[in-house]
VEXGU-856659 format. One record per residue: x, y, z of N, C-alpha, C in turn; residue in one letter; residue number from 1. Coordinates in steps of 0.2 Angstrom, whole numbers, plus 5000, padded with zeros to 4 digits. Atoms other than C-alpha are relative to their C-alpha. Example, Ala and Ser with C-alpha at 12.3 -4.5 7.8 and 13.67 -1.06 7.14 Angstrom:
REM residues 2
  n.px  n.py  n.pz  ca.px  ca.py  ca.pz  c.px  c.py  c.pz  rest   nr
  5004  4994  5000   5062   4978   5039  5004  5006  5000     A    1
  4996  4994  4999   5068   4995   5036  4996  5005  5003     S    2
REM end
This chain:
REM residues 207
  n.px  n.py  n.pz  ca.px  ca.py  ca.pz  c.px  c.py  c.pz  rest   nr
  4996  5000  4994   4787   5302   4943  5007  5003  5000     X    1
  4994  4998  5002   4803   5310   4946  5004  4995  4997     X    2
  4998  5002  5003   4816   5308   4936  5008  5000  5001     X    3
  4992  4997  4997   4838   5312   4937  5001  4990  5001     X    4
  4998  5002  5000   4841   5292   4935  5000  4995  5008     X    5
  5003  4997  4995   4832   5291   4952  4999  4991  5003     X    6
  4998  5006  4996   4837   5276   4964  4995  4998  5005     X    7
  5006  4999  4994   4822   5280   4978  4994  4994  4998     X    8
  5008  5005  5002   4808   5269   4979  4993  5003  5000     X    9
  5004  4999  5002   4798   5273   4969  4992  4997  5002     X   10
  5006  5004  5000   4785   5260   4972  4995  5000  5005     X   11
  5002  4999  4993   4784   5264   4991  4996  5006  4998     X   12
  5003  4993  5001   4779   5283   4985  4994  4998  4996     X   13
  5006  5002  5001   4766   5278   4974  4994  4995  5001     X   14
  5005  5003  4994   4758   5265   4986  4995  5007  5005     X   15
  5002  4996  4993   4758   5279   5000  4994  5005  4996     X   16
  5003  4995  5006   4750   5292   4985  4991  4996  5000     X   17
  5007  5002  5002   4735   5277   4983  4997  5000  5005     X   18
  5003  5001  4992   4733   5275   5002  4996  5008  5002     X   19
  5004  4995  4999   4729   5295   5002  4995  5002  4995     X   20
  5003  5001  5004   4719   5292   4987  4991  4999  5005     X   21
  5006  5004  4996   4708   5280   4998  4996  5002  5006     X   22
  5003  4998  4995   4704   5290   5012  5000  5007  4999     X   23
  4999  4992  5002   4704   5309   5003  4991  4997  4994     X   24
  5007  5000  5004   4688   5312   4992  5006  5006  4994     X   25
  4996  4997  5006   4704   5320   4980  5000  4997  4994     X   26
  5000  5003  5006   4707   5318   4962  5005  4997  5000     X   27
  4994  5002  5001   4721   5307   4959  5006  5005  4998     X   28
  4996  4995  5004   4730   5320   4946  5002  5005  5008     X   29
  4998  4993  4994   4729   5335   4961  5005  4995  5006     X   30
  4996  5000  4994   4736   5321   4976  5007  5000  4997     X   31
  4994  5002  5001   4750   5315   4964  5003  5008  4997     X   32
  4997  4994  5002   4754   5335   4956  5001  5003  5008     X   33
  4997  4994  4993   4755   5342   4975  5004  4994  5002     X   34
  4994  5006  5000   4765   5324   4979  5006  5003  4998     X   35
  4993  5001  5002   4777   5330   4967  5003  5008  5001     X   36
  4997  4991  4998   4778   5350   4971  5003  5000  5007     X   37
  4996  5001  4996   4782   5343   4987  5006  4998  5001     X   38
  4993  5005  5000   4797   5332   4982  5005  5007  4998     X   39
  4995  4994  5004   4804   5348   4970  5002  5004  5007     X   40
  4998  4995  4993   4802   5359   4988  5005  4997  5002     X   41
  4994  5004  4993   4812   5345   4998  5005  4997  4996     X   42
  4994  5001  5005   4824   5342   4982  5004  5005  5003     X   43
  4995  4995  5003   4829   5360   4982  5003  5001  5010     X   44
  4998  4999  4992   4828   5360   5002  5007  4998  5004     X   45
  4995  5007  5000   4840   5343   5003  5006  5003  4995     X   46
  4992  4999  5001   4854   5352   4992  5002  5005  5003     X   47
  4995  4996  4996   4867   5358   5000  5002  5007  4996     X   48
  4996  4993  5004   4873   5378   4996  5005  4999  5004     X   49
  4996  4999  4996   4891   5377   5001  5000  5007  5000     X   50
  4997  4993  4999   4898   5392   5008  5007  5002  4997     X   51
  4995  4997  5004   4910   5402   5001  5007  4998  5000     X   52
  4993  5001  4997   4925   5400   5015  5000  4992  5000     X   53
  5000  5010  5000   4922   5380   5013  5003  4999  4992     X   54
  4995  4999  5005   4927   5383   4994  5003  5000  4998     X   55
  4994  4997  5001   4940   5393   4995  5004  4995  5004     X   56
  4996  5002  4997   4947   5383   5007  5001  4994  4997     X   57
  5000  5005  5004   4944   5366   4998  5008  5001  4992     X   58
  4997  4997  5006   4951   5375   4982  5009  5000  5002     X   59
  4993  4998  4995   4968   5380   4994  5002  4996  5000     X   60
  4998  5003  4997   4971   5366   5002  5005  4995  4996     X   61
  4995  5003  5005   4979   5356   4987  5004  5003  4997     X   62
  4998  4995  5007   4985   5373   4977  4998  4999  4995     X   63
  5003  4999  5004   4973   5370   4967  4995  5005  4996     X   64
  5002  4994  5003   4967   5386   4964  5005  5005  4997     X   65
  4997  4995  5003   4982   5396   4960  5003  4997  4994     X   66
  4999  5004  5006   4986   5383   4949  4995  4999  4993     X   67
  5008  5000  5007   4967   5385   4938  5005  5005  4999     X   68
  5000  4989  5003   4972   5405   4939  5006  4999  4996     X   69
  4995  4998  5004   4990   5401   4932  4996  4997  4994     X   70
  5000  5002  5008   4983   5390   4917  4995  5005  4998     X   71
  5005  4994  5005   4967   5403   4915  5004  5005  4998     X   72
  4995  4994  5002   4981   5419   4914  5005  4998  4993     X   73
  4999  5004  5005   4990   5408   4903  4998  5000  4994     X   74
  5007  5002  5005   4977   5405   4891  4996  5009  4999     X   75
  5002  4994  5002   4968   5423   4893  5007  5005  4997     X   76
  4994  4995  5000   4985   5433   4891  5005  5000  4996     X   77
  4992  5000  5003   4999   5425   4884  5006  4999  4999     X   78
  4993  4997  4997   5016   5429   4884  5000  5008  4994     X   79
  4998  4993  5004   5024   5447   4877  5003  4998  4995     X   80
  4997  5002  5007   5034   5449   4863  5007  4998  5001     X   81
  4994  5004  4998   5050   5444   4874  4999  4995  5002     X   82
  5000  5009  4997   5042   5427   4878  4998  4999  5007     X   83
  5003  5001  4993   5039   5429   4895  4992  5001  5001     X   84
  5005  5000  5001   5023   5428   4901  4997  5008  5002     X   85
  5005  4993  4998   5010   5445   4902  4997  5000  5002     X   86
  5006  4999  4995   5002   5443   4915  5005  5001  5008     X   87
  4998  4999  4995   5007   5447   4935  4997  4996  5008     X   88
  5003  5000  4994   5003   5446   4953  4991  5003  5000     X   89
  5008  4998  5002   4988   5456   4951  4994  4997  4995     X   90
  5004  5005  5004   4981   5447   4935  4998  4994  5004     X   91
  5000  5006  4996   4983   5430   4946  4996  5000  5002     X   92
  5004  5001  4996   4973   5436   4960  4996  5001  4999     X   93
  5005  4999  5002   4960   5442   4950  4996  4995  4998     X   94
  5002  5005  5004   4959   5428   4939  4997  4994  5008     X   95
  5003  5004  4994   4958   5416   4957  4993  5004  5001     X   96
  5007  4997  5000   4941   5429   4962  4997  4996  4997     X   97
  5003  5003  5005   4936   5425   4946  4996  4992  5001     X   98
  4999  5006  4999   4937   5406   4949  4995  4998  5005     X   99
  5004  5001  4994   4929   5406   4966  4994  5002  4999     X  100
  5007  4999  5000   4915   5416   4962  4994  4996  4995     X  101
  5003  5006  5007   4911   5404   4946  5000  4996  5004     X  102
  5000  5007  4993   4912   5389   4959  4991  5002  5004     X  103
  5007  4998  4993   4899   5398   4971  4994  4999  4995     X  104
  5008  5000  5005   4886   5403   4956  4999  4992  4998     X  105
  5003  5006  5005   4890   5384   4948  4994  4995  5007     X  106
  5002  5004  4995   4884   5377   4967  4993  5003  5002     X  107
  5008  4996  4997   4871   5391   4970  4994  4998  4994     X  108
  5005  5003  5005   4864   5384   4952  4997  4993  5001     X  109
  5001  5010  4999   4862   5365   4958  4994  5003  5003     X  110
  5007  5001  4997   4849   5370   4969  4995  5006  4999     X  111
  5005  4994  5005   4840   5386   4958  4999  4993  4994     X  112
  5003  5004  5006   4839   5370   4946  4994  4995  5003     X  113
  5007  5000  4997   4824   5366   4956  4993  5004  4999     X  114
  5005  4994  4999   4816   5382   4954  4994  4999  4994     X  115
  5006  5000  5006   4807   5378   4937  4994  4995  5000     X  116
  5007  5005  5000   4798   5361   4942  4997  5001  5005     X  117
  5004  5000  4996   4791   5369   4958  4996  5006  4997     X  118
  5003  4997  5001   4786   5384   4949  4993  4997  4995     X  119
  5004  5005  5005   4777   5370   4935  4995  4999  5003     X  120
  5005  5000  4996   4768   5365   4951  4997  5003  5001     X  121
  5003  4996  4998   4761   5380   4953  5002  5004  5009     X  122
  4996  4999  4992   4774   5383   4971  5004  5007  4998     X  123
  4996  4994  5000   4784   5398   4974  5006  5000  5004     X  124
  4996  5002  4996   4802   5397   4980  5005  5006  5000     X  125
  4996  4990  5001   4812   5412   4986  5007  4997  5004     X  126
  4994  4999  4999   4827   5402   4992  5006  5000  4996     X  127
  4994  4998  5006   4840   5404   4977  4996  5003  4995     X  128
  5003  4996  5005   4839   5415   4962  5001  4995  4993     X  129
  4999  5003  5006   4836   5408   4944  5004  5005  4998     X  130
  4996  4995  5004   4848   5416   4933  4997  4999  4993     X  131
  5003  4998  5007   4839   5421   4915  5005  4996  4998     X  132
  4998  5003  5005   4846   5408   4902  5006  4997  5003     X  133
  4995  5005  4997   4858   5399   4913  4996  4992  4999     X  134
  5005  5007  5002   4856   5379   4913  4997  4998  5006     X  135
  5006  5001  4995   4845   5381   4930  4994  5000  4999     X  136
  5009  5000  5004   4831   5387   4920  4998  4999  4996     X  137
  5001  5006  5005   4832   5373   4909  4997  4995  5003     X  138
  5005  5004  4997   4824   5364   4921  4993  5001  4999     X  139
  5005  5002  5000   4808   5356   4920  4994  4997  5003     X  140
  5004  5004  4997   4794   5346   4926  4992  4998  4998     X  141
  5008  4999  5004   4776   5339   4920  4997  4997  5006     X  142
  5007  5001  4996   4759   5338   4928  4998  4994  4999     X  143
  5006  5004  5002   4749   5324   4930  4994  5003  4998     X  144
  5006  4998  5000   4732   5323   4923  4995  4994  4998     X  145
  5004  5008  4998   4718   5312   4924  5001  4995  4995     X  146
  4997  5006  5005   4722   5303   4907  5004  4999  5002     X  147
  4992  5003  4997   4740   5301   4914  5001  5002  5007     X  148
  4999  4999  4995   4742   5301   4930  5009  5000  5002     X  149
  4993  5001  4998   4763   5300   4929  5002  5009  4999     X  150
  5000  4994  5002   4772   5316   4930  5008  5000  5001     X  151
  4994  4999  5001   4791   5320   4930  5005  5007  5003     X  152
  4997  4994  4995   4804   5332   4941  5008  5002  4994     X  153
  4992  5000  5005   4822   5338   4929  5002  5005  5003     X  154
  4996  4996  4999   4835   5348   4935  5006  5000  4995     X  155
  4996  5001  5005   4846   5352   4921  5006  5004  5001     X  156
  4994  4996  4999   4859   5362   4929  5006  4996  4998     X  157
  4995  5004  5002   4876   5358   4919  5005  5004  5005     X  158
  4992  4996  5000   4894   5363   4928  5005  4996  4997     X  159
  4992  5002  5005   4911   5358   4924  5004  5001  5006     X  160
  4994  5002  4993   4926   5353   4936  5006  5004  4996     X  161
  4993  4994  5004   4944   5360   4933  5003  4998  4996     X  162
  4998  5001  5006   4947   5349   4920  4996  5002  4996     X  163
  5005  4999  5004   4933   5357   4911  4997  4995  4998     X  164
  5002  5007  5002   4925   5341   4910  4991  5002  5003     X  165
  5005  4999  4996   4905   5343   4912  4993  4997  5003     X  166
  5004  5006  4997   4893   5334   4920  4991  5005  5001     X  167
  5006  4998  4998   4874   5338   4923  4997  4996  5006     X  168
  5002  5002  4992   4862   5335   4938  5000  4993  5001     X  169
  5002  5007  5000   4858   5318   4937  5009  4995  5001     X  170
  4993  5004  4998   4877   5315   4938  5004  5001  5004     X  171
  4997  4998  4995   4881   5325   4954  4995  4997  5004     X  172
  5004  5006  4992   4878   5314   4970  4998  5005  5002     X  173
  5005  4999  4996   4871   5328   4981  4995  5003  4997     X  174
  5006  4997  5004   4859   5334   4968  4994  4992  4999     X  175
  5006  5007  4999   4852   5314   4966  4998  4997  5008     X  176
  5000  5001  4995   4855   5312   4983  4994  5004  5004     X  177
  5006  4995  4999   4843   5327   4987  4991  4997  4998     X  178
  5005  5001  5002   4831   5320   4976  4996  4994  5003     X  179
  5003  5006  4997   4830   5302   4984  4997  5002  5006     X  180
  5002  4998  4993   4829   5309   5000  4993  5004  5000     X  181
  5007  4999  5000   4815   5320   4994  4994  4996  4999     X  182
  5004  5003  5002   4805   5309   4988  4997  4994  5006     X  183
  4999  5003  4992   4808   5297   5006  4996  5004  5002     X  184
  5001  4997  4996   4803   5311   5015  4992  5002  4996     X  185
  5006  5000  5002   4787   5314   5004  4996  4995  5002     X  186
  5005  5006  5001   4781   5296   5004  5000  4997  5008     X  187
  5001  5001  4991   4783   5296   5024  4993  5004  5002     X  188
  5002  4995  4997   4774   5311   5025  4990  4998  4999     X  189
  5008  5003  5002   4758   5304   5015  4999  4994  5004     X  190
  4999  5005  4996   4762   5289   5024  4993  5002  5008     X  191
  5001  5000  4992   4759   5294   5041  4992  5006  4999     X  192
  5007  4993  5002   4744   5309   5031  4993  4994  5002     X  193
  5005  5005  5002   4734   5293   5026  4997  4995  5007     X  194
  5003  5004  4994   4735   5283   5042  4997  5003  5006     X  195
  5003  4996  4995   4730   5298   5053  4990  5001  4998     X  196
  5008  4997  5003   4713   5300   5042  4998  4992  5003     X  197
  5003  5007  4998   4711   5280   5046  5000  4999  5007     X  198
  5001  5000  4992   4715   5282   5064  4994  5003  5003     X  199
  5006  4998  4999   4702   5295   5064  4994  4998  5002     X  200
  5007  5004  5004   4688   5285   5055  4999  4995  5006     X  201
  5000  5006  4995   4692   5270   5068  4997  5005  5007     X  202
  5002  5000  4997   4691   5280   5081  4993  5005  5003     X  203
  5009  4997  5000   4673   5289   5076  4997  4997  5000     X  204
  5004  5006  5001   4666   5273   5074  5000  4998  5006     X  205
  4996  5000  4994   4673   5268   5091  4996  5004  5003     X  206
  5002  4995  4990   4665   5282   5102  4992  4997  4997     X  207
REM end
C-alpha cells in the first residue's frame, strides 16, 4: 500500500478494494495495481504547482530573497583585493533569478515525483516533466502480485529551504497531504464502483 509515512486510512481502502473483489470476476493483484495507479494519478493531481508570481511574492514579502542573493554573491564571488565585495547590482539580480527559478523546478519537482510510480503502473502522465537524474526520478513504486498482493507508492523528491536544510517528500505536508487525500478519494470511488454493481444485481433480481 502506499507509503511517505501515510496517515490515510488505510484499512477503509483495502476493505473497499475487497468489496470490488466480490462483485468483479477480477484478479485481486490487477483491482489492487490499478487501485494504486489510481492513487499515484490523484497524488500527483492533489499536489499543488505554485505559480511563479505567488513565489516571488512570498520570497519579497519578508526580504527574504535579496537577502539568499546577498549571502549566494557572497559565497560565489568574494571580495577583491581591496576587501570590498566583487559583486554588484547586476550580479544581485541575477543571482535573486537564480534563486526563483530553483524554487519553481524544486516545486515543479514535488509533483513530477509521482511520475515514476504511475509509470510502474503501466499509466502515462503529461502533467509535469521528470527531469533525467534529479531526485524526481528516484521515485518508485511496486506492483502487486498474486503471491503478495501489497504494493507501494515513493516519491523521493529531495529540496532544501534557505537554510539549506533538506527535507524529502514524506516530510513536506502537501506532498503527504496529496497522498492522504488520494488514497480517500480512491477508496470512495471503489466505494461507490462496488455498491453500484450490487445495486444492479438487486435490482435484476427485482424486475
Amino acid at each position: 500500500m502506499p507509503t511517505m509515512k501515510l496517515t490515510a486510512d488505510l484499512r477503509a481502502f483495502s476493505a473497499a478494494l475487497r468489496k470490488v473483489k466480490e462483485v468483479t470476476r477480477k484478479e485481486e493483484a490487477d483491482i489492487v495495481n490499478k487501485a494504486l495507479k489510481d492513487v499515484a494519478f490523484r497524488a500527483a493531481s492533489f499536489t499543488p504547482k505554485a505559480q511563479a508570481s505567488i513565489i516571488r511574492n512570498r520570497l519579497l514579502s519578508d526580504g527574504l530573497l535579496p537577502a539568499l542573493a546577498s549571502i549566494a554573491c557572497n559565497k560565489k564571488y568574494g571580495k577583491n583585493m581591496k576587501g570590498a565585495r566583487a559583486w554588484g547590482k547586476a550580479e544581485h539580480a541575477a543571482m535573486m533569478l537564480n534563486i526563483l527559478a530553483a524554487r519553481r523546478r524544486g516545486i515543479g519537482a514535488l509533483r513530477a515525483g509521482w511520475i515514476p510510480a504511475i509509470l510502474k503502473f503501466g499509466g502515462k502522465y503529461r502533467g509535469a516533466k521528470l527531469k533525467p537524474g534529479g531526485s524526481a526520478s528516484h521515485g518508485t513504486a511496486s506492483k502487486a502480485t498474486i503471491a503478495n498482493l501489497s504494493g507501494f507508492i515513493e516519491n523521493a523528491v529531495e529540496v532544501h529551504d534557505h537554510a539549506g536544510r533538506s527535507y524529502t517528500a514524506d516530510e513536506i505536508r502537501v506532498a503527504t497531504l496529496a497522498l492522504q487525500n488520494a488514497v480517500a478519494f480512491v477508496t470512495r470511488d471503489r466505494e461507490n464502483y462496488a455498491q453500484r454493481k450490487i445495486d444492479a444485481l438487486l435490482t435484476k433480481h427485482s424486475d
